[in-house]
N, CA and C atoms as a LAMMPS dump frame, in Angstrom:
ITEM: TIMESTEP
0
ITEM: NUMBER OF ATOMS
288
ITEM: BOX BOUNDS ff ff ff
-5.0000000000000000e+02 5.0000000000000000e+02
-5.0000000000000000e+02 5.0000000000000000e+02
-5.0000000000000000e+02 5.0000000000000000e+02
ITEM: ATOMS id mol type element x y z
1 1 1 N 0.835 -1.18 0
2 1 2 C 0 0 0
3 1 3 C 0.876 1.239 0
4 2 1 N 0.668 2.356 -0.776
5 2 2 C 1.059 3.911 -0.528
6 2 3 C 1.321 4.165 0.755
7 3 1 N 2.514 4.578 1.085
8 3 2 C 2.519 5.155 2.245
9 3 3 C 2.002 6.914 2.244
10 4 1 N 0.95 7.113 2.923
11 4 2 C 0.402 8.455 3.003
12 4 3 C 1.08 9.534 3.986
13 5 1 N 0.788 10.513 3.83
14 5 2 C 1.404 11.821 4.668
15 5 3 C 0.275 11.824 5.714
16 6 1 N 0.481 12.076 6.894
17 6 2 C -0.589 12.106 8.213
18 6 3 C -0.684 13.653 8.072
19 7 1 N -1.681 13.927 8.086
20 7 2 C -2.307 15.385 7.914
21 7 3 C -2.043 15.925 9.659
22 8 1 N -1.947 15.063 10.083
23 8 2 C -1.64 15.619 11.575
24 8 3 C 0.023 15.913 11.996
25 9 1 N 0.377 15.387 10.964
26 9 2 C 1.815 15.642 11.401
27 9 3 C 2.257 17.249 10.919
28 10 1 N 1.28 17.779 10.167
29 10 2 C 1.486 19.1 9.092
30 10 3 C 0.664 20.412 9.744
31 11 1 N -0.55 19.865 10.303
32 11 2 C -1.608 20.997 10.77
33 11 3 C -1.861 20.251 11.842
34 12 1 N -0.706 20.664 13.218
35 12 2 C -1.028 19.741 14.454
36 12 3 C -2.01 20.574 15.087
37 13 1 N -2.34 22.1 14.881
38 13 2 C -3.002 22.66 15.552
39 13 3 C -4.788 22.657 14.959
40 14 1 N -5.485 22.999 16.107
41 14 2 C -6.755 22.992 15.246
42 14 3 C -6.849 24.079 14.282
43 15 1 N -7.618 23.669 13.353
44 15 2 C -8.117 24.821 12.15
45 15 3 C -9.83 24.695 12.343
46 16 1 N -9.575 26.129 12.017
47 16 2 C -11.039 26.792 11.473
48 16 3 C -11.187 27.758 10.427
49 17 1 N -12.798 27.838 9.823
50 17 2 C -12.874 28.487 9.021
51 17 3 C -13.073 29.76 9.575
52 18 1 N -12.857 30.84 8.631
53 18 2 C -12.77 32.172 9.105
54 18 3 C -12.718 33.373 8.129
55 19 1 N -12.83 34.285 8.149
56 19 2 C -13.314 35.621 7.016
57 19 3 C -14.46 35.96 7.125
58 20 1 N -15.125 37.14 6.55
59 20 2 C -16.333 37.786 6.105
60 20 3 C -17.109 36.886 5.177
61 21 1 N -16.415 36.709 4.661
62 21 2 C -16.734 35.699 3.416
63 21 3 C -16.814 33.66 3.893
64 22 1 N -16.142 33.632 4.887
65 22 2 C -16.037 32.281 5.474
66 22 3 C -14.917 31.55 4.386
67 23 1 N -14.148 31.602 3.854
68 23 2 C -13.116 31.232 2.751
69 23 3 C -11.921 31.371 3.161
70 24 1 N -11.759 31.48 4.664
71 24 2 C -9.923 31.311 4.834
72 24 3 C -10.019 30.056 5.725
73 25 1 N -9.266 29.401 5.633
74 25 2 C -8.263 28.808 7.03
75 25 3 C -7.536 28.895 7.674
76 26 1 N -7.508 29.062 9.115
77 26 2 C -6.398 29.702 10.044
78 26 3 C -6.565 28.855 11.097
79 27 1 N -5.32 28.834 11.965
80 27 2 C -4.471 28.398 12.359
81 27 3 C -5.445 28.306 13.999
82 28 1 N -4.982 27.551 15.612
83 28 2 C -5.919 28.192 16.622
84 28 3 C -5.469 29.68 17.128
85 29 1 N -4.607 30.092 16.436
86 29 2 C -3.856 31.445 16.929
87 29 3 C -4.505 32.35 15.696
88 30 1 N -5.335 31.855 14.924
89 30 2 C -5.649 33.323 13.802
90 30 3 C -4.609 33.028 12.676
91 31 1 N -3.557 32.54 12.16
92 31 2 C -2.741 32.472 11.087
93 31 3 C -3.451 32.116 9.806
94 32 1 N -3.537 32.874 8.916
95 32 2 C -4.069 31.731 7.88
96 32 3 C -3.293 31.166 7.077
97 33 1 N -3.858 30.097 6.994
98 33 2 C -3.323 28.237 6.186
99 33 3 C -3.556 29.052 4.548
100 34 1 N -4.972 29.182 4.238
101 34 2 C -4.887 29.249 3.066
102 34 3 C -6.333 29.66 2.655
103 35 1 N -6.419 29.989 1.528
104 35 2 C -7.406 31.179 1.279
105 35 3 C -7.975 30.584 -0.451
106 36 1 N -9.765 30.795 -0.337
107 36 2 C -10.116 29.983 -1.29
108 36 3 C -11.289 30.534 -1.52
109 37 1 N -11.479 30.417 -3.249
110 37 2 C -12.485 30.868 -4.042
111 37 3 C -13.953 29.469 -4.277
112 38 1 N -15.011 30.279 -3.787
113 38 2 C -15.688 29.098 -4.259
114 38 3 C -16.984 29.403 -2.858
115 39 1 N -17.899 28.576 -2.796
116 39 2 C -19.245 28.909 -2.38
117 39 3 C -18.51 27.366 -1.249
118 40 1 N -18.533 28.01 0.51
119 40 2 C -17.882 27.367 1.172
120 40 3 C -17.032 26.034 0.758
121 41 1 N -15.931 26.271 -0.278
122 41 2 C -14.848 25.717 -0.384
123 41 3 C -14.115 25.551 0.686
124 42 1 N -13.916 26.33 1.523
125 42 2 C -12.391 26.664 2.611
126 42 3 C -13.476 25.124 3.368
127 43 1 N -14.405 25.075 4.264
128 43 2 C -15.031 23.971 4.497
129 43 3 C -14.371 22.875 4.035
130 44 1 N -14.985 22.619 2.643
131 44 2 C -14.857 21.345 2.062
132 44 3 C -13.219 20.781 2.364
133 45 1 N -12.288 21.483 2.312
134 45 2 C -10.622 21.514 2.405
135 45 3 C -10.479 21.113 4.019
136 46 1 N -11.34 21.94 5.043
137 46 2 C -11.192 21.747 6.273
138 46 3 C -11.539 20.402 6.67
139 47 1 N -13.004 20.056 6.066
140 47 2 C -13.28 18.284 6.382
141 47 3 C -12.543 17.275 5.627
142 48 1 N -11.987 17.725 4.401
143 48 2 C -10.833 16.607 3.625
144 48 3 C -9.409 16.585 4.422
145 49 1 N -9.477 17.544 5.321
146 49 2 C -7.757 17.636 5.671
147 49 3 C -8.398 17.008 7.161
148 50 1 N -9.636 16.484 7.903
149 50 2 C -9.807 16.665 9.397
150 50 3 C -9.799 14.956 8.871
151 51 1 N -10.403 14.767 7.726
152 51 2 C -11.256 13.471 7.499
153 51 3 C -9.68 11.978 6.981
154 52 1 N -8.521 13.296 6.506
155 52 2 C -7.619 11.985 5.695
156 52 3 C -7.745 11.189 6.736
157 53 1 N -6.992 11.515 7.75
158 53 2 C -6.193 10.32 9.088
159 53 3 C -7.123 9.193 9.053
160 54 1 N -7.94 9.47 9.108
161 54 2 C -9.079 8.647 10.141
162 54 3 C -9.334 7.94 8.269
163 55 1 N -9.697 7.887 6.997
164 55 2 C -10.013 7.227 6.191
165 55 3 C -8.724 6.446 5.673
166 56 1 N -7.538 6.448 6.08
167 56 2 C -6.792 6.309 5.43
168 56 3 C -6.427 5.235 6.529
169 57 1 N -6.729 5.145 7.883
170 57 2 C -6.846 3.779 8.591
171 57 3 C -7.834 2.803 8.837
172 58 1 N -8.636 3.559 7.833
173 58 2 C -10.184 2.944 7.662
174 58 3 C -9.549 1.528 6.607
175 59 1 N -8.927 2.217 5.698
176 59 2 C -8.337 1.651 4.2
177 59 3 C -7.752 0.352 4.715
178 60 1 N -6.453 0.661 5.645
179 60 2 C -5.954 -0.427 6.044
180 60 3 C -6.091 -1.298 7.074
181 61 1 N -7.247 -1.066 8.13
182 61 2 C -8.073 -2.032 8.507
183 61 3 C -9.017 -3.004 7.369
184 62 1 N -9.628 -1.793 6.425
185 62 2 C -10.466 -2.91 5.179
186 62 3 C -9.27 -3.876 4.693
187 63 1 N -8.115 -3.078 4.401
188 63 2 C -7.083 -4.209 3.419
189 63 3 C -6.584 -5.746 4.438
190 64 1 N -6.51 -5.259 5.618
191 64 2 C -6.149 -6.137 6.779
192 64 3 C -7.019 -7.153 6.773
193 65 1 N -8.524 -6.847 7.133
194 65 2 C -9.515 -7.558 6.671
195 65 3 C -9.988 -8.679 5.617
196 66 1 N -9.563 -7.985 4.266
197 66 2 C -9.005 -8.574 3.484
198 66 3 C -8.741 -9.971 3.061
199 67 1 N -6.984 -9.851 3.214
200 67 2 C -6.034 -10.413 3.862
201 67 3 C -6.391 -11.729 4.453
202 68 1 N -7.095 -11.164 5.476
203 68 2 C -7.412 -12.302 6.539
204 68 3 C -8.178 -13.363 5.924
205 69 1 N -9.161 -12.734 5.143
206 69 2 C -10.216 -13.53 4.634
207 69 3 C -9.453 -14.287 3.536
208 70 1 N -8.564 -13.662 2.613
209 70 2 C -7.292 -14.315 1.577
210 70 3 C -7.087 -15.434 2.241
211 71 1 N -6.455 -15.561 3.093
212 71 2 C -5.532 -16.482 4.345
213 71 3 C -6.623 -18.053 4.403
214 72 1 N -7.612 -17.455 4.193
215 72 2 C -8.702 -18.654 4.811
216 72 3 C -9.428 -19.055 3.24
217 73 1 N -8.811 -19.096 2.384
218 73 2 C -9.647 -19.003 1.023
219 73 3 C -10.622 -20.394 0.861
220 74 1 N -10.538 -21.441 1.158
221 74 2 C -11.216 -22.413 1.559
222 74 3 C -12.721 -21.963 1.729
223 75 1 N -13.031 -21.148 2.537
224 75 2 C -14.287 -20.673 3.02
225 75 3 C -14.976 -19.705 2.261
226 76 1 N -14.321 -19.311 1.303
227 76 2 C -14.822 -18.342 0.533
228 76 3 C -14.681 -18.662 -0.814
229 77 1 N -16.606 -18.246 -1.548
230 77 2 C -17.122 -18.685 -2.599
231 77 3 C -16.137 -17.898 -3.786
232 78 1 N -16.185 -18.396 -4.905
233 78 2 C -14.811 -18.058 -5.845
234 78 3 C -15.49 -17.128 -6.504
235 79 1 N -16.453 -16.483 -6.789
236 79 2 C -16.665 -15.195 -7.041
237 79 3 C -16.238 -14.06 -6.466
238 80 1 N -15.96 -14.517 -4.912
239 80 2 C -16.022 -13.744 -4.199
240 80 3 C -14.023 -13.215 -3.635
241 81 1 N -13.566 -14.643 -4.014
242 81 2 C -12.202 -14.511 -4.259
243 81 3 C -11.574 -14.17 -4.79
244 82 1 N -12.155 -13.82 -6.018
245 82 2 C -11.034 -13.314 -7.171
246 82 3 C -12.154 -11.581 -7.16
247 83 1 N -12.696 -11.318 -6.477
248 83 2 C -12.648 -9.799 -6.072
249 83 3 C -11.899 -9.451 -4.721
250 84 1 N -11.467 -10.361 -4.163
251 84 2 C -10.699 -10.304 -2.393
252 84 3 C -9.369 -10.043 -3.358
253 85 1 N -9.07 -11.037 -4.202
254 85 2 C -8.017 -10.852 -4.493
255 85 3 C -7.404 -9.723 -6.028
256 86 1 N -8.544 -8.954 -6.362
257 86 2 C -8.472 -8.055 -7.314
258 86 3 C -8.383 -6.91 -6.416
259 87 1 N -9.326 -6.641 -5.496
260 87 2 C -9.025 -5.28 -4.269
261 87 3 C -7.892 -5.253 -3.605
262 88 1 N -7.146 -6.454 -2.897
263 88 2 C -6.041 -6.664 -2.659
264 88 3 C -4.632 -5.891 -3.4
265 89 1 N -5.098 -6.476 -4.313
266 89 2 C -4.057 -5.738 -5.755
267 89 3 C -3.554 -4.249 -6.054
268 90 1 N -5.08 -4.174 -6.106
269 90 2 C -5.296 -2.739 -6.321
270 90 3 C -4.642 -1.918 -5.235
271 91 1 N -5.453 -1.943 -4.271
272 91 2 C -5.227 -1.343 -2.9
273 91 3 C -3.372 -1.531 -2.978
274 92 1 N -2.754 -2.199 -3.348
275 92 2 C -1.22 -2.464 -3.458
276 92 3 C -0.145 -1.739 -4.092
277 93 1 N -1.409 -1.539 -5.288
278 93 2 C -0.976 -0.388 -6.185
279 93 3 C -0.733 -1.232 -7.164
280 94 1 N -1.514 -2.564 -7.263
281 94 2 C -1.334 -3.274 -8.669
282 94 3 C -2.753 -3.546 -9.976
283 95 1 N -2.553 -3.716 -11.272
284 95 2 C -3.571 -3.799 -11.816
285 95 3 C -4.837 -4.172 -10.655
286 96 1 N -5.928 -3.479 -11.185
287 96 2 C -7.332 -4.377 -10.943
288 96 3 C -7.963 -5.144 -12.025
């Protein structure tokens, strides 16, 4: 699997949205992160940057999961195996 960047290791502090307009991100001290065009965009950026961590161990609990079920292939119907083992792949970073 990709090794990902932890969004927490980058923006350890909390963020919020902020402006007249609601379109910046800043820092818990007021700094702003970054500044954005669009009908609550700065939002959408705030829940994709709050949301990576937590989906991205979602990913590798599912792949773990997986795995496990790979391990035991006996028990599992062959339709259902050669998609365990096509997501597997993928998720690896290999053809699907």
């Amino acid at each position: 699997m990709k090794q990902y960047l932890k969004m927490v290791d980058v923006f350890r502090d909390e963020m919020r949205v902020v402006g007249d307009s609601k379109n910046m991100l800043a820092d818990d001290v007021g700094i702003i992160i970054g500044c954005y065009s669009g009908d609550k965009m700065a939002e959408y950026v705030l829940h994709a940057i709050n949301s990576h961590d937590e989906l991205v161990q979602i990913n590798q609990d599912l792949l773990n999961a997986l795995e496990s079920i790979e391990n035991d292939a006996g028990q599992v119907p062959k339709f259902m195996w050669d998609m365990i083992q096509a997501t597997i792949a993928k998720a690896k970073g290999g053809a699907a």
